[in-house]
Structures are given as structure tokens and as C-alpha cells.
N, C-alpha and C positions, 0 to 999 in steps of 0.2 A: 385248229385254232392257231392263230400264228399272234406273239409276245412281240410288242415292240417298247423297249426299255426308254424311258426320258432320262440318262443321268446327271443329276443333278445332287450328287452329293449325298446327304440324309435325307434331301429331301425329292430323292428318283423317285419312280414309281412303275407298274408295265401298265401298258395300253394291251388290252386283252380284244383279237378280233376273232370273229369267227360265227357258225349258227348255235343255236341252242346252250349260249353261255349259262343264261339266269337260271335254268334247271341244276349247273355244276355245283354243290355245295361246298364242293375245297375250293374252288377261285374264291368263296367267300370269308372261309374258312380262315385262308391264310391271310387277311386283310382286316379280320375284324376281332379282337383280342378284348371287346369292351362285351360286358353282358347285357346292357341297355344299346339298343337301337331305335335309330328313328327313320322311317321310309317318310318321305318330303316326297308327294308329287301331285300333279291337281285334277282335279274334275273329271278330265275328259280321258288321262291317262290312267287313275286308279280303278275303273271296272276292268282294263283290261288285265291287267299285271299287278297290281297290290297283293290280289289274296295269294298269287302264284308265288311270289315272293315271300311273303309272309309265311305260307303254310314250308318253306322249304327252312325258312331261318325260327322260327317260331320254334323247335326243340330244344334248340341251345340257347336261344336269344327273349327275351322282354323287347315285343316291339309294340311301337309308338308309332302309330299311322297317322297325318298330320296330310290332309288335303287343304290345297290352294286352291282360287280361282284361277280358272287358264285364260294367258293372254299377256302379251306385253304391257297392257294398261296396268297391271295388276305389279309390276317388278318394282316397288314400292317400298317405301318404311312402313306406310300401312299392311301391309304382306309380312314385309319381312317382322314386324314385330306377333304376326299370328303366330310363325315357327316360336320367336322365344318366349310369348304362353306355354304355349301347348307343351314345350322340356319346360321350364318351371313349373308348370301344373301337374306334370307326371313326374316331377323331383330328379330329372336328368343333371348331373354333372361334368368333373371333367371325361368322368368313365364312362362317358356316350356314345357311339358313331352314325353319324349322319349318312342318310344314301340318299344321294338326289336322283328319282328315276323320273323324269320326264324329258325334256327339249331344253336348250338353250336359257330359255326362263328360269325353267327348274333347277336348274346346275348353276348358273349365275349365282342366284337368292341363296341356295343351300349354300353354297360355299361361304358367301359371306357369311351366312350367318355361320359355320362352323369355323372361320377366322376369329368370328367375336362372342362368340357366346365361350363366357367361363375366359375369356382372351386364347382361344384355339382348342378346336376340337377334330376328330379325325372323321372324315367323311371321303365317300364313296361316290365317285359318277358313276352311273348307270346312262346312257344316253339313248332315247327311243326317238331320236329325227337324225337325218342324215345329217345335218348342219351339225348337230349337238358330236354325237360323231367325230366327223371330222375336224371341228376348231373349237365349239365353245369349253367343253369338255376336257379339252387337250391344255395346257399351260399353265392352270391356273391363277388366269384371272377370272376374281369373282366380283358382283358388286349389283347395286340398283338403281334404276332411273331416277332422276332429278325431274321436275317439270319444265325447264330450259335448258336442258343436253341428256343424251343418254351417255349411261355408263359413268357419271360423273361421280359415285360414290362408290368406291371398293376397296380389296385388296388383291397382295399377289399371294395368295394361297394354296398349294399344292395340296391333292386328291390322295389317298393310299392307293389307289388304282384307277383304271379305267374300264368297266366292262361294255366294250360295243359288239351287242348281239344282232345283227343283220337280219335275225329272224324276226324284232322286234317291227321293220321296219314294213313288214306288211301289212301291216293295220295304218300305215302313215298317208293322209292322202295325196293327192297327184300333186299340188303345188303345195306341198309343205315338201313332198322330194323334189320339187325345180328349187325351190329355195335353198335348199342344200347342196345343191349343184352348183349354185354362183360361188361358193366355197371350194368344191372342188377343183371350178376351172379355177378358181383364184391361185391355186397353188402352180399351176400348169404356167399361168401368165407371170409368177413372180419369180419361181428359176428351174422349173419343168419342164423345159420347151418338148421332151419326146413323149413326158405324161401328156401335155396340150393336145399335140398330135395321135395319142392314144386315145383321149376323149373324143378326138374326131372321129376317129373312126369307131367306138364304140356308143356311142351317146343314143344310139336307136335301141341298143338292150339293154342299158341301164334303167332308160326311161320304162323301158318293159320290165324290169326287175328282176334282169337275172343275176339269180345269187352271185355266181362267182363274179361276174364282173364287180357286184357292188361291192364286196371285199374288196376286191384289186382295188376299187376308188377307193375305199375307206382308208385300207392298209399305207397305199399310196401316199395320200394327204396326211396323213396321220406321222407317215415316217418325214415326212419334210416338214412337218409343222416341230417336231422331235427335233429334228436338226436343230432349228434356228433356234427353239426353246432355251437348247443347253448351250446354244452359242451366244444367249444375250437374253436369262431370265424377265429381268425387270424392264426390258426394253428400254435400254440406254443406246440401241443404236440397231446392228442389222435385225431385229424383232418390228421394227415398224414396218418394212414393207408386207408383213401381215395384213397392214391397214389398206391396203390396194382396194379402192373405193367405198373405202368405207368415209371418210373424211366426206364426200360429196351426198354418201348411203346413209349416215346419220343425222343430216342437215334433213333428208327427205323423211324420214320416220320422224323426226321431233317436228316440223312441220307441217306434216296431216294429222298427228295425232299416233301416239304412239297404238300398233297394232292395226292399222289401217292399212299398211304396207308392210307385208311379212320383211322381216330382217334379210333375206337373201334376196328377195324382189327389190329392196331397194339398194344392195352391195351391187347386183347385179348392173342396175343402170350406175351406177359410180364410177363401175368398171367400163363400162361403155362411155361416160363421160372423161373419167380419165384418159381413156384411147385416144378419143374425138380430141383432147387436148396436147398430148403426147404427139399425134400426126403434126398439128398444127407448128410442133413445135420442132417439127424437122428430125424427131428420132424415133418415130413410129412409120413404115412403110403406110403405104394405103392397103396394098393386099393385105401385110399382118391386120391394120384395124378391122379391114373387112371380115377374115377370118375370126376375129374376137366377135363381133357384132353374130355373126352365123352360127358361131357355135353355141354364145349367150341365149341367141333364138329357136334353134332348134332344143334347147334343153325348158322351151317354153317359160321364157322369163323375159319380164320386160326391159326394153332398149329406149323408152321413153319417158323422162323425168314428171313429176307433176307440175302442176300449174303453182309456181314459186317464183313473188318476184328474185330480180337480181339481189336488192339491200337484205332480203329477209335470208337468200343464201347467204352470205354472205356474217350476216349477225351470227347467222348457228354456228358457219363452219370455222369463226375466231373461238366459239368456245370448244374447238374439237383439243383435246389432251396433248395433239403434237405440233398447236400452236405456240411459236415460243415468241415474247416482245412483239404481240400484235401480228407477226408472220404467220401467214397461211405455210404448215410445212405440206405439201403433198405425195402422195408415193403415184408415182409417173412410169411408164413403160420406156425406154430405152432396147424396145424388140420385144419378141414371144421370149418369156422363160428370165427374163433380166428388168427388174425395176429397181427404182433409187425413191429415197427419201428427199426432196429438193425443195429449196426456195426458191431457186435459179431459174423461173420461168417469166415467159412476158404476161407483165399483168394485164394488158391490153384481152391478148388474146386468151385469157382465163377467164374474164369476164361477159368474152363472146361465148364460150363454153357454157356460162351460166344463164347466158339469154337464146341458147339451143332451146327449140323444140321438140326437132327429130335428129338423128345421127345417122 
């Protein structure tokens, strides 16, 4: 098992990697001091892992098992108010703790709702996708979709831990691990340039799932999302280039319809569209773009936007979060391993970017 610590004050916490964590009952142990618990996960992930959990915390603990429906449609105030039934129905207070065990969705929603429920409660990620893993899990931003932007309601609430068990991710299917890959190279393209190149050459066994590589990824992304974390919680500044395609990757999900396009299938072509722009812009080689495009493709994730006019990108991606006065702000490549936050682009050639079909 390898610790990687976020500090951040009182409110640090470890990111716990390794196989066979959810079986450990002191990693739980030490993180959970409430004798109500609530496990938050939905549908598709509580046959596999609820009762396993439960039968491990269940001697000490009063647990509240509270399944969701799975799916981005679902990341909702209609969702998020099922959680706060089910603790007021079971007389949950401030002495509860929340564990989100599923994906990205799951850890979003629990969090908020353990921001607001009673005004703050302590909860737990648990993350069973690679994505969840390596970013959504990691920082604590929580929150839930709006029907015109995602991510548009939340908070910055901090986890008492992270447990990412590698073992969970064999029951994960094949493009819910490409989707967590666009994550990973994300990390690679925003100031990893020897991670980048370590994905190249590793990206045939990951896809195969071999453990220790996918540690090394987790551990990896994990430790450089840590960095930027405790360099700029609230993201007042180097915490955006986080956002490296997502600005273009969330215009695409709130525009087909949220969960039509997994969240890393569409980070994924973001990044390939920021590249295709970054070139344009005279600070992206064409080999590095190329390189971005081939390694995106070989971890079997698409390099090609949906059918969106220009005006309708355009409407979503003014209401992305790191819009300031109307400005489109974008995080842009300046090379492998080095991106910036900028306004400073031509808008000409942005908006040929947005009337790409292929890159």
C-alpha cells in the first residue's frame, strides 16, 4: 500500500493506493469515529461491494445503505435529495459518516451532500473507476448537475480519506477504463512530460490490467493532482489547468445529453481539441499534437467531437466556471507536460476548432 498525504492543514487527508484495501478494517478504523454510517452507492455497484463492506463495518458500526440510480442523468437534486431522506428517515445527525463507494457520480453527490447535510458531515471516498481514482475523488470538489452546465452546483469539501483499491477495478468495464485514462494522460500533458512518455510506453498493459502498472497510474496522477491541490485549493489560480479539456468536454456532455458521452470520452476529445488549437497557435509542435492524438487513440477513446453546431458550443462553454466577463478562459498546451490558463488566443482560429470535424 503506498499513502499519499494532500496537506492541507486540518483539513489534509491520505489517499490510500494499493490491492485489497476494503477488506483492511483499521484504514477504516482510523477515519471513522461516528457510530452511524452511511454507504451511498447505486445499482450497478452495490451487488458487487455493499454487503462486503458492510459485513466488515457492521460490528462496530450502524449502517445505512442507501442505493442510487447509476448514471450521469441521475447527478441531480432529485438524487441528491434521496440521500437526505433516507439520514433523516434513519435519524442520521451530525454523528454520521458518509462513504461514497462508487465512480465519479457517487463521490460528486455524497460529498455534497455530506457538505450540507446538518451544514458538514465527514465522509469517506471509496472510488471503484479509474477516473474516480485518479481526479474526481482526489480534491474535494463536490457537487451536481444543473440542466444547462454540469457541475454548476457544489462545494469545495474535503474527504477524511481516500481508499483507491485497484482490486476493485476488475469488475470495471473496458471503456469505463478508457475513460479514466483521458485522466490519466491529462496529468502527463499538464506538467508530466516523463509520466506522458511513460504512458507511451506502457499503455498496452494498462489496457490489459496489469496491477502494478495501474498503481503506477493511479499513484502517479494521484501524486500530481496532490501537488496542485495544496498549491491552490479553491482554484484561484495554478488548480485550473486541471481543466485541460474539459471546457470543450463539458460543452459535449451537456449537449448530447448528460451520460450519452462517458465524462472521459468527452475530456478526451477536449484534449485533442485543445491540442488541434494549441498547434494552431504556434505553441504546440505537430509531432507533440500528433503524439497526444496516438496516445488518446491507442487507450481507445475518441479524437472526434459530436455533431454541435458552432453557436451551441459556444452558449455551453460561456457558462463553464472559468468563464470570467463573458471570456472564454481555456487551459491550452504550450508542449507535452506544460499548459497555461489563457484568454490570449485568436479567436478566429478557436472558432475553426469548433467547426472541426476530424483532427
Amino acid at each position: 500500500m503506498k499513502t499519499i498525504n494532500i496537506n492541507l492543514e486540518k483539513r489534509g487527508y491520505p489517499i490510500y493506493v494499493g490491492e485489497g484495501l476494503i477488506e483492511n478494517y483499521d484504514l477504516f478504523k482510523k477515519h471513522i469515529s461516528n457510530k452511524k454510517v452511511a454507504i451511498i452507492t447505486n445499482d450497478k455497484v452495490a451487488p458487487l461491494y455493499l454487503q462486503k463492506i458492510t459485513n466488515i463495518l457492521s460490528t462496530e458500526k450502524d449502517i445505512i445503505p442507501i442505493i442510487l440510480p447509476d448514471g450521469e442523468v441521475f447527478k441531480n437534486l432529485e438524487t441528491l435529495n434521496l440521500i437526505y431522506d433516507a439520514l433523516l428517515t434513519n435519524k442520521a445527525n451530525r454523528q454520521v459518516t458518509l462513504i461514497a463507494l462508487g465512480g465519479g457520480v457517487i463521490g460528486d453527490i455524497t460529498g455534497f451532500a455530506a457538505a450540507t447535510f446538518m451544514r458538514g458531515v465527514d465522509f469517506i471516498q471509496i472510488p471503484t473507476t479509474l477516473l474516480s481514482q485518479v481526479d474526481s475523488s482526489v480534491g474535494g470538489k463536490t457537487g451536481i448537475n444543473h440542466q444547462l452546465g454540469k457541475n454548476m452546483i457544489g462545494a469545495f469539501y474535503q474527504p477524511k480519506c481516500v481508499i483507491a483499491d485497484i482490486s476493485l477495478l476488475k469488475t470495471l468495464p473496458d471503456k469505463e477504463l478508457s475513460a479514466g485514462l483521458a485522466e490519466v494522460i491529462k496529468y502527463g500533458l499538464i506538467r508530466d512530460a516523463s509520466f506522458f512518455e511513460w504512458l507511451e510506453n506502457n499503455i498496452e498493459g494498462i489496457m490489459k490490467r496489469d496491477p502494478q502498472l495501474l498503481i503506477q497510474s493511479v499513484i502517479r496522477s494521484c501524486q500530481n493532482k496532490a501537488d496542485i491541490v495544496e498549491a491552490d485549493e479553491f482554484e484561484s489560480g495554478i488548480r485550473a489547468i486541471l481543466n485541460l479539456g474539459h471546457t470543450f468536454g463539458h460543452a459535449i456532455e451537456t449537449a448530447t445529453g448528460y451520460g450519452k458521452w462517458l465524462h472521459g470520452e468527452a475530456i478526451a476529445t477536449g484534449m485533442v481539441m485543445a491540442a488541434y488549437l494549441s498547434e494552431q497557435m504556434g505553441w504546440l509542435s505537430k509531432e507533440d499534437n500528433q503524439r497526444i492524438k496516438s496516445l488518446i487513440t491507442h487507450a481507445n477513446l475518441p479524437i472526434k467531437p459530436p455533431e454541435i453546431s458552432k453557436q451551441k458550443f459556444l452558449d455551453l462553454m460561456q457558462l463553464d466556471k472559468k468563464t470570467k466577463e463573458d471570456q472564454i478562459n481555456l487551459v491550452l498546451q504550450q508542449g507535452i507536460g506544460k499548459a497555461i490558463l489563457t484568454s490570449d488566443y485568436n479567436i478566429e482560429k478557436f472558432h475553426n476548432t469548433l467547426l472541426q470535424k476530424t483532427f
